[in-house]
NULUMPA-465980 format. One record per residue (C-alpha): z, x, y; residue in three letters. Coordinates in steps of 0.05 Angstrom, whole numbers, padded with zeros to 5 digits, always signed. Example, Ala and Ser with C-alpha at 12.3 -4.5 7.8 and 13.67 -1.06 7.14 Angstrom:
2
+00156+00246-00090ALA+00143+00273-00021SER
END
This chain:
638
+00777+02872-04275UNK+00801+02912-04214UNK+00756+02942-04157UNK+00747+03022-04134UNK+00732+03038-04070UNK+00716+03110-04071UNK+00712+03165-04005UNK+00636+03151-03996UNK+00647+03071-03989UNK+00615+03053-04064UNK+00658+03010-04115UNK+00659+03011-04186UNK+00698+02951-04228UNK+00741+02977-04279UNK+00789+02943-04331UNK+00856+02951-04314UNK+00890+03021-04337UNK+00836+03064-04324UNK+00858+03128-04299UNK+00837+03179-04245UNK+00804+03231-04293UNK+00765+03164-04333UNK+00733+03141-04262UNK+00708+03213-04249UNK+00687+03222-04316UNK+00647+03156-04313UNK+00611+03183-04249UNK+00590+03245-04284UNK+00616+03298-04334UNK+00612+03350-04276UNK+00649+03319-04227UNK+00711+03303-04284UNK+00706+03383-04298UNK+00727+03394-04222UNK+00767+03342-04214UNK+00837+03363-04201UNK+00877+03304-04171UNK+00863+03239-04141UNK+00881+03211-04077UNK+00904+03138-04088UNK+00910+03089-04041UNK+00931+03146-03990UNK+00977+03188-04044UNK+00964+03251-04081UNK+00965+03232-04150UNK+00959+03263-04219UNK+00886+03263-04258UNK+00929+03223-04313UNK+00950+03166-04263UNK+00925+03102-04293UNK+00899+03054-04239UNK+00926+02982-04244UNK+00906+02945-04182UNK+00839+02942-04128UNK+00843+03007-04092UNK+00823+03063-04056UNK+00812+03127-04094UNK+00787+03196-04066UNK+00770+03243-04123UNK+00797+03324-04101UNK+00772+03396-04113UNK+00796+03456-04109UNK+00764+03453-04031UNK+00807+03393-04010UNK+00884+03401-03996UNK+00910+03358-04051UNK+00858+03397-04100UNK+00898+03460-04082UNK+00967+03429-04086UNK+00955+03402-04152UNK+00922+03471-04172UNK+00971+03515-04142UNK+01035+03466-04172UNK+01005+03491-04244UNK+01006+03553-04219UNK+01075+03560-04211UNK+01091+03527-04281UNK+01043+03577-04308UNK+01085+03631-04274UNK+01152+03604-04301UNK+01118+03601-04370UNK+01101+03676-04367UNK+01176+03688-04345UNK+01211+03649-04399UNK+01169+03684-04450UNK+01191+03748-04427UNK+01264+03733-04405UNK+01278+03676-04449UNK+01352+03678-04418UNK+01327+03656-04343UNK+01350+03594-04314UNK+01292+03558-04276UNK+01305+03540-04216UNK+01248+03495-04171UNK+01174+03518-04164UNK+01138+03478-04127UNK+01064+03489-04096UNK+01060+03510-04009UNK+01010+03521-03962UNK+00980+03584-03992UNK+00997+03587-04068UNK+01070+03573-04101UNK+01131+03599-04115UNK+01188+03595-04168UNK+01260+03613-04158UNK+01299+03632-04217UNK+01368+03661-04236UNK+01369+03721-04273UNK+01407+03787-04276UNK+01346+03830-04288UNK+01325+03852-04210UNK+01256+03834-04202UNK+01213+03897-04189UNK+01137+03905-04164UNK+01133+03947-04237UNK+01154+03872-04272UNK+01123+03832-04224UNK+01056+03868-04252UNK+01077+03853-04323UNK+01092+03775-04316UNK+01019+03775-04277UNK+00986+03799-04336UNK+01029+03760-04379UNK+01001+03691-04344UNK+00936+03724-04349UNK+00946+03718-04423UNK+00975+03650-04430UNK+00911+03621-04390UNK+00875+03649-04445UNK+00896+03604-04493UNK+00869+03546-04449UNK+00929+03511-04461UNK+00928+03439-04433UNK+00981+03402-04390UNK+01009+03332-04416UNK+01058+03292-04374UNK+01109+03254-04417UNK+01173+03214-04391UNK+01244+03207-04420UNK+01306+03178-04395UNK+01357+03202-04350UNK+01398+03216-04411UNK+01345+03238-04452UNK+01334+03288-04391UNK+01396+03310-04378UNK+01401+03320-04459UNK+01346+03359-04474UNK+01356+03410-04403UNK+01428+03414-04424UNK+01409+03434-04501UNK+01358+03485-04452UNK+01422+03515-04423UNK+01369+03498-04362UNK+01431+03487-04313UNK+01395+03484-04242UNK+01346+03423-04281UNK+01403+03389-04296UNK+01434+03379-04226UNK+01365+03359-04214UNK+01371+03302-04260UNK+01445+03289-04237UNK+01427+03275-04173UNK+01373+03213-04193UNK+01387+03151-04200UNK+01416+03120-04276UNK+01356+03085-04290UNK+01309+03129-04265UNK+01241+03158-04314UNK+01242+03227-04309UNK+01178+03254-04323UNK+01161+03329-04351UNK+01091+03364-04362UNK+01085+03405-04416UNK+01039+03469-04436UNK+01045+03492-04501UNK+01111+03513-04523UNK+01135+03510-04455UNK+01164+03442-04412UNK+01186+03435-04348UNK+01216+03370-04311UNK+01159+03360-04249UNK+01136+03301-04221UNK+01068+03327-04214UNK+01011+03322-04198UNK+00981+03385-04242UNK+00908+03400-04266UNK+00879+03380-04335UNK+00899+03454-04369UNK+00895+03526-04356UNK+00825+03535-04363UNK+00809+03533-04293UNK+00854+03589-04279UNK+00817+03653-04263UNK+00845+03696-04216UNK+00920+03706-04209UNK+00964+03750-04158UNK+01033+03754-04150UNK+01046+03767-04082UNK+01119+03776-04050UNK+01196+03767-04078UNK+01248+03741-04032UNK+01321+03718-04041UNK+01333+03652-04040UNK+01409+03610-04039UNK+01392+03543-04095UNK+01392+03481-04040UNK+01383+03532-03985UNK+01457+03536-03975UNK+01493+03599-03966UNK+01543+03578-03998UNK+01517+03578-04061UNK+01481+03632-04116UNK+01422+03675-04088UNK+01366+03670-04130UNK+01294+03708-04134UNK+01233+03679-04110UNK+01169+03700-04137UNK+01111+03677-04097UNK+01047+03675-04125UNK+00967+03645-04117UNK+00916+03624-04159UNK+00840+03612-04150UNK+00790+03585-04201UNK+00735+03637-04179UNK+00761+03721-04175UNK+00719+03720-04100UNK+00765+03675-04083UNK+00824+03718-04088UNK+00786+03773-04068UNK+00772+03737-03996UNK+00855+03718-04000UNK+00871+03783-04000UNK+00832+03811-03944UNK+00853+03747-03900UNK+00927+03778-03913UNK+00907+03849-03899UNK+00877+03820-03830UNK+00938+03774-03828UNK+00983+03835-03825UNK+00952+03870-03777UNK+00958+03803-03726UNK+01035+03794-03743UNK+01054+03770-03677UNK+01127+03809-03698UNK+01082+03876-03697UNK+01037+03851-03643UNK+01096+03842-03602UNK+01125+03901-03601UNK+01068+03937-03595UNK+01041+03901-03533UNK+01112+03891-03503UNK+01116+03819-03502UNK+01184+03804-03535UNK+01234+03832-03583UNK+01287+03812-03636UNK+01360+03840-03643UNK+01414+03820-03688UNK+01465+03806-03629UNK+01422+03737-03627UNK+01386+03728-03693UNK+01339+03671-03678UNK+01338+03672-03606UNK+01285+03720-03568UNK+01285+03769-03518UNK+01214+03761-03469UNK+01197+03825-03431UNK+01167+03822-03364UNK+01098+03820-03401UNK+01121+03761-03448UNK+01144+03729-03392UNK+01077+03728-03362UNK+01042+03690-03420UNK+01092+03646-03425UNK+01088+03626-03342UNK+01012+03618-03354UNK+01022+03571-03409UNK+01075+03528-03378UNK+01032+03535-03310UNK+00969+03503-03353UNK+01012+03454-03378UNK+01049+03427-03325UNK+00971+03426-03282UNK+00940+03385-03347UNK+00997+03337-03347UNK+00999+03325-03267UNK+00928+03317-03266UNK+00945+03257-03323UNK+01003+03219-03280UNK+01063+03250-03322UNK+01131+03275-03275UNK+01175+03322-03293UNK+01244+03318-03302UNK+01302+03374-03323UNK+01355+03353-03368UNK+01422+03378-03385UNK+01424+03426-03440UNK+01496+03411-03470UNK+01518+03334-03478UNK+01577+03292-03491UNK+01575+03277-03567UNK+01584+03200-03558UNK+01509+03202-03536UNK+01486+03239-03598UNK+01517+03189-03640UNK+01476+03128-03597UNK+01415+03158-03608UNK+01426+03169-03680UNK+01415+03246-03681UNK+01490+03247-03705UNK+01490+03220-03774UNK+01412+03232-03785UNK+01400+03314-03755UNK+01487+03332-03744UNK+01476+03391-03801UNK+01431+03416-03752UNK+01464+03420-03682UNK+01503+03466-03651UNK+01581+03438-03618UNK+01621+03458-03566UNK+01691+03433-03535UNK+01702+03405-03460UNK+01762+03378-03435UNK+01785+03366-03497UNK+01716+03322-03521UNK+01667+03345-03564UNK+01594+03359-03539UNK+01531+03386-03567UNK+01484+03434-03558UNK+01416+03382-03550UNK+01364+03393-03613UNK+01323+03346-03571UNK+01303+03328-03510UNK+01295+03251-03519UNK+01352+03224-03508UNK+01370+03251-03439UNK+01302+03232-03424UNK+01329+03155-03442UNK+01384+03171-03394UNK+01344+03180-03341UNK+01293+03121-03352UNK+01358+03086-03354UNK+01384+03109-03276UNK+01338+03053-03241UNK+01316+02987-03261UNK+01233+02973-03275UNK+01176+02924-03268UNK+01127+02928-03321UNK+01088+02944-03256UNK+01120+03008-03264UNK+01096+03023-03341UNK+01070+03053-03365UNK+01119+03111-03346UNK+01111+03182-03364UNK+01159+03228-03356UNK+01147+03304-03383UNK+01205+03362-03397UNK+01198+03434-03421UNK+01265+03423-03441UNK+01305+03483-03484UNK+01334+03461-03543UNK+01377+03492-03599UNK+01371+03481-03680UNK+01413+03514-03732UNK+01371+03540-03777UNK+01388+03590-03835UNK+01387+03667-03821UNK+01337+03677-03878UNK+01292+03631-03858UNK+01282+03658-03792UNK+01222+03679-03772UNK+01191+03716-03709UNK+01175+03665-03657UNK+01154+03616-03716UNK+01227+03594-03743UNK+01289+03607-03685UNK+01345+03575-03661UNK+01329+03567-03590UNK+01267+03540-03561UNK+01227+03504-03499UNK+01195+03435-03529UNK+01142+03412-03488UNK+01156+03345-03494UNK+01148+03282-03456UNK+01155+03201-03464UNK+01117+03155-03445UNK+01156+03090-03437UNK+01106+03027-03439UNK+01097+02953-03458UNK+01077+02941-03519UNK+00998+02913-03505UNK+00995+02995-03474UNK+01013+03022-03541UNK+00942+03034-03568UNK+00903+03069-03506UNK+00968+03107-03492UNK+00960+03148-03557UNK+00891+03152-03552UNK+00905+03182-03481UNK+00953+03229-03517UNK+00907+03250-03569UNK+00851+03266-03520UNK+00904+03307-03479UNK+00915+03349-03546UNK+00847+03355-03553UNK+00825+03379-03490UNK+00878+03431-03488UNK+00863+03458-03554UNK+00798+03474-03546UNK+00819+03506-03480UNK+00847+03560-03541UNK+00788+03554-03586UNK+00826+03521-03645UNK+00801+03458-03687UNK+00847+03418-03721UNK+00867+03372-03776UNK+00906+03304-03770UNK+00957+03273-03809UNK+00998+03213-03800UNK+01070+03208-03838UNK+01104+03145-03844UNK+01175+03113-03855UNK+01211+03163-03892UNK+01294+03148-03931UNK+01330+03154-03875UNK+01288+03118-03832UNK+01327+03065-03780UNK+01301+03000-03758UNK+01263+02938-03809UNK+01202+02954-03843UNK+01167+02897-03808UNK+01180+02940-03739UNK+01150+03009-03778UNK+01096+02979-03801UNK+01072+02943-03731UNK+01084+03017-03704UNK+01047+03051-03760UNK+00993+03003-03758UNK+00994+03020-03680UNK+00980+03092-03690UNK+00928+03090-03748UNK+00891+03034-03692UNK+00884+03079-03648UNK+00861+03142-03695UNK+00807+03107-03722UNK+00786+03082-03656UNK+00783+03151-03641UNK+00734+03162-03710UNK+00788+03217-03724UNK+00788+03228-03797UNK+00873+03240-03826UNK+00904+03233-03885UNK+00975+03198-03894UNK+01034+03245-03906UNK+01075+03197-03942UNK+01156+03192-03921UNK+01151+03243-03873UNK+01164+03203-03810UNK+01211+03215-03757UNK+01271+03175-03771UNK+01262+03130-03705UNK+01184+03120-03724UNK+01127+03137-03760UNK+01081+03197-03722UNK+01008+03230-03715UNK+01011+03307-03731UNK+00964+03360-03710UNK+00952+03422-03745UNK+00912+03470-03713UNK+00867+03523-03753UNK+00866+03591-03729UNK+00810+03650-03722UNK+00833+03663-03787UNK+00830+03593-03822UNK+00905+03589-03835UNK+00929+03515-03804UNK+00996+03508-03757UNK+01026+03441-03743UNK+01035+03446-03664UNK+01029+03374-03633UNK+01062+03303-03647UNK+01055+03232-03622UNK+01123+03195-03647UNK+01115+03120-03641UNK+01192+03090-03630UNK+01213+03019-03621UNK+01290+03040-03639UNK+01316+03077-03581UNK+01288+03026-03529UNK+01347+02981-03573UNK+01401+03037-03585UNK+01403+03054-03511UNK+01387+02990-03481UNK+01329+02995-03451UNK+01288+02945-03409UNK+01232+02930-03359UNK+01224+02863-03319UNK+01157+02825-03348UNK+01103+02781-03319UNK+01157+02726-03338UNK+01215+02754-03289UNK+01252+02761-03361UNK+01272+02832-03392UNK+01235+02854-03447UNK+01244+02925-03486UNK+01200+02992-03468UNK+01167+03013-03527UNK+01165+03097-03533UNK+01119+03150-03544UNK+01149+03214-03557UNK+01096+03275-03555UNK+01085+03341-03561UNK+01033+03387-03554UNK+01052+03460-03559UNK+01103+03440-03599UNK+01144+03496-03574UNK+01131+03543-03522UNK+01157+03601-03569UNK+01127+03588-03639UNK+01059+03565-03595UNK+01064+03639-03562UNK+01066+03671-03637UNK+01009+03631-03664UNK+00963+03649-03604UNK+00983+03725-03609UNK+00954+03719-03688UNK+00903+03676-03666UNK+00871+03723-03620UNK+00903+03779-03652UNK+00935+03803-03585UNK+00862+03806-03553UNK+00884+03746-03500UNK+00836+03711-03462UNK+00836+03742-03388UNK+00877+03681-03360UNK+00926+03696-03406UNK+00925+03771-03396UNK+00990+03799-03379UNK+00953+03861-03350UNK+00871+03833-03326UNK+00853+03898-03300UNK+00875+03965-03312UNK+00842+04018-03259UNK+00836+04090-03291UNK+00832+04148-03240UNK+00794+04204-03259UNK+00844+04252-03222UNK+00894+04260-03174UNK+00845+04262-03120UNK+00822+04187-03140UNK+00886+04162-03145UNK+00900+04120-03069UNK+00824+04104-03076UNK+00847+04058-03152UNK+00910+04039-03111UNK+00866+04010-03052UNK+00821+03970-03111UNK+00885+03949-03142UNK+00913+03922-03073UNK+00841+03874-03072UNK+00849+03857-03130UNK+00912+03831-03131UNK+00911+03801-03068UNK+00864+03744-03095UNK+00920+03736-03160UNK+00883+03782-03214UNK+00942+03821-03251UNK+00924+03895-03236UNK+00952+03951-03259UNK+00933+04024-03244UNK+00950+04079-03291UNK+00970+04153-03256UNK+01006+04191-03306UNK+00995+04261-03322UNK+00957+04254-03386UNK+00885+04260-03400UNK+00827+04205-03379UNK+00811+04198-03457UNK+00880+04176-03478UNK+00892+04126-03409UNK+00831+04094-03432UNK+00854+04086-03509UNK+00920+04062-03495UNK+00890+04018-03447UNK+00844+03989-03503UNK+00910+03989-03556UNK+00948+03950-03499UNK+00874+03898-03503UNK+00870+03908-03436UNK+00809+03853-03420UNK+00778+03898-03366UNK+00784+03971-03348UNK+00762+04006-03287UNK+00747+04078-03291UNK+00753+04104-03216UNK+00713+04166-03194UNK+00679+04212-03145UNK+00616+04161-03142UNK+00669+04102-03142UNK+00712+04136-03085UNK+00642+04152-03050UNK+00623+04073-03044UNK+00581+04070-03112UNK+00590+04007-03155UNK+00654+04015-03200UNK+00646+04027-03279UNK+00665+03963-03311UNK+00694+03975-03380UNK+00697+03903-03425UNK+00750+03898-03470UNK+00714+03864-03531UNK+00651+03898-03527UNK+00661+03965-03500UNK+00600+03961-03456UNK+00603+03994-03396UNK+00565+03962-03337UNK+00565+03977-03260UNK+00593+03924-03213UNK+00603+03919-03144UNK+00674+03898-03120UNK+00646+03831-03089UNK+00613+03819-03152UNK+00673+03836-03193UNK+00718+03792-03153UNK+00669+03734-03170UNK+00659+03743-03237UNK+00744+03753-03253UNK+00758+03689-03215UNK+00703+03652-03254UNK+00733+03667-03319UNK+00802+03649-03294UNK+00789+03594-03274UNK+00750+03575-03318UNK+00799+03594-03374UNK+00742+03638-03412UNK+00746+03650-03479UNK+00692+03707-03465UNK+00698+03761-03425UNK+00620+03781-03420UNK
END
């Protein structure tokens, strides 16, 4: 017999074999009906898996991530169904499930159209229909590669050329359609009962340009039509917050194609982006971390040291000096080993922590660039913390209470996941798996719920993610705490212990932004260019009723500013009515409307952004209440 621990701490005993979909059919009949995968010792399995040994199971909805993932992975076999049955002559590609939905890329010389997007939609609408369930079978590699040949399914069978000889290749099948998938998928088709496909893109097969563009459909699922319903406004209201569109419009930054994936910051971009760093570098002062500056280009020999040469080289940019080969750093880390490296230290000295908001460059591909989200050139906010190894465990937890303190500063919750060793991981797994252990310690000393991200580790350590959820519920991995016992050995590091001997640092390399730029562009959506009045580029704009009024607004202005509040005052020759609407399309936090009375030594007319109350102040009072929420770092404004 073999013991189940399940999510709410109860355990059944089961004889060996059992699978997911059995255990939550045992519990009760409803439960099995919304049971969509299974969570099994930490990994998203299938509802099929068969369980063989004690363990940990958490059964998943449609409300949990996994649920989705499994839901939204039929999804796009449902949508590559509905294609073959149309255009039996398409070559599949992958479709695999994302964040929001699923996609499939295919090969095809018919261009897809919104008019035949419509008409595969109702064509999955008609395959779910016939409630046609999903069953998982295996073959061999030949076998495989036999039957996608015989398919004329060429893209599968690189697939399966690319695994191992002896691997089991498994397929799921629906109907009288197959498709090689590891899985996990829902029981059948049933559930199914809204669909929408959303977007097409181009896509090169293995992301390389080098190779045939293909067409992405993307596509999402729910099993309730409100669902989709409450999807599609969330993208209408998504749209509208583009921080691409919001940027332009409010003047922050721009994009041009003489630098695709680096951006331009206008004077008002430029003023976020100072208030940011200024709130960063005060947080991490006030927590005992220095700053340091490192170079941004490096001889090569010290990329190859810290590993970033044969693990991340596809990714960095090169250059030639005096006849040697440099690059263009993708990190920051390890100049920051250079400079723990100038002096010698006392474990006295540790732990150390020393902070950079460091720019770095990262190939990535033109057509994956996006906004401020995905570029090529960027300011990490990172920082190590060099230590012994008894600090390990209250250093993260200092780290993670620095991330959480400076996310609520911005109103976001968040969501934690720790990845572990992934392939091309360096170092023995008895080393990973004392720094793993080290980081899910201190998380659950924290009572911080997470779920493991299997294999998706740094390749120096295992690390704790954080991905924030924004006003609109959409999540954004921002921060990391990287746990690394390799560089302290590839760069020689020491410290002198207790002992007089040298012993090795151990590293913690964090993150909270994550980068000053993609940060910038998830705040803009997140407060949908309405920024809190610290973050203001303009906290004030003065309106002057008339010419007449205009020094009076100037002499306000000069008060203002002369106690740091970013004032503005707006004389051009157009009518009060449209100074005060573009004032309110620029989300302008406060506006002052300056007239006779005001001039005359009345209390000014306090205009409030969010609200649109109007309230009278007296300048005294006014210069309180500003600083206040300044200082304060106000999400409010009332």
């Amino acid at each position: 017999m073999i013991t189940i621990t399940l999510k709410d701490g109860s355990i059944k005993t089961y004889e060996p074999g059992i699978t997911v979909l059995e255990v939550a059919n045992d519990i009760s009949t409803g439960l099995a009906k919304n049971t969509l995968a299974g969570e099994l010792n930490g990994k998203l399995v299938d509802v099929r898996q068969s369980i063989t040994e004690d363990s940990t199971l958490n059964l998943l909805k449609f409300e949990d991530e996994g649920g989705k993932h499994a839901f939204w992975h039929t999804g796009s076999h449902l949508l590559a169904q509905a294609i073959k049955r149309l255009y039996p002559q398409v070559k599949l590609a992958i479709g695999p499930a994302i964040d929001n939905g699923f996609y499939y890329d295919i090969d095809i010389d018919v261009i897809i159209t919104p008019e035949i997007m419509e008409k595969i939609e109702k064509e999955m609408g008609k395959i779910v229909k016939e409630g046609l369930a999903l069953n998982r079978y295996e073959l061999s590699r030949d076998e495989a590669l036999a039957k996608v040949n015989k398919e004329g399914e060429i893209y599968k069978a690189e697939l399966i050329e690319n695994l191992p000889e002896d691997a089991i290749i498994s397929f799921y099948s629906q109907g009288e359609f197959s498709d090689l998938c590891a899985g996990p998928h829902i029981q059948n088709l049933s559930p199914i009962k809204a669909i929408k496909l959303l977007s097409l893109a181009g896509a090169y097969w293995h992301g390389d340009e080098k190779n045939k563009m293909l067409q992405r459909i993307y596509g999402i699922t729910f099993p309730k039509k409100s669902q989709l319903e409450e999807y599609l406004t969330l993208l209408e209201e998504a749209k509208k917050r583009d921080h691409r569109k919001l940027g332009k419009e409010l003047d922050l930054f721009s994009l041009h194609e003489e630098g695709p994936g680096f951006p331009f910051f206008h004077p008002k971009g430029v003023i976020v982006r100072n208030e940011l760093e200024n709130f960063w570098r005060q947080e991490h002062q006030r927590r005992g971390y220095q700053e340091i500056k490192t170079p941004t280009i490096l001889n090569s020999d010290l990329w190859k040291r810290s590993g970033h040469w044969d693990h991340y080289k596809e990714n960095m940019y090169f250059t030639e000096i005096d006849e040697s080969e440099y690059a263009i750093k993708p990190m920051n880390c390890p100049g920051g080993m250079l400079v723990y490296k100038t002096k010698g230290h006392s474990y006295r000295d540790l732990p150390l922590k020393m902070g950079e908001l460091g720019l770095v460059h990262r190939h990535e591909l033109h057509g994956a660039l996006h906004g401020l989200m995905r570029v090529r050139a960027f300011t990490q906010d990172d920082a190590h913390i060099f230590m012994t190894p008894d600090q390990i465990e209250e250093e993260v937890i200092k780290v993670i209470d620095l991330a959480d303190d400076i996310y609520k500063i911005f109103g976001f919750s968040y969501k934690v996941e720790l990845s572990t060793k992934p392939e091309n991981s360096i170092g023995s797994d008895e080393v990973w798996e004392t720094a793993t252990e080290a980081l899910r310690k201190a998380l659950e000393k924290k009572g911080i719920d997470y779920r493991i991200n299997p294999g998706d580790g740094a390749f120096y350590g295992p690390k704790i993610d954080f991905h924030l959820e924004d006003s609109l519920g959409r999540t954004w991995q921002c921060g990391t705490i990287q746990l690394d016992f390799q560089m302290p050995e590839l760069f020689d590091l020491n410290y002198i212990g207790p002992d007089g001997e040298k012993h090795r640092p151990v590293i913690i390399h964090r993150t909270i932004f994550g980068s000053i730029e993609r940060f910038f562009g998830i705040i803009i959506e997140h407060f949908a260019g309405k920024f809190p009045v610290w973050l203001a580029p303009v906290q004030v704009m003065i309106i002057p009723v008339a010419d007449a009024h205009h020094d009076f607004a100037k002499d306000i202005a000069a008060e203002l500013s002369a106690i740091g509040i970013r004032t503005s005052v707006d004389t051009r020759d157009e009518k009060l009515g449209y100074r005060i609407r573009d004032a309110q399309m620029q989300k302008t936090p406060y506006m002052l409307v300056v007239g006779d009375k005001e001039a005359a030594g009345g209390d000014l007319a306090l205009r409030v952004r969010d609200s649109g109350d109007v309230s009278l102040i007296s300048l005294e009072d006014l210069k309180k209440k500003l600083t206040e929420k300044i200082i304060t770092k106000s999400l409010t404004l009332d």
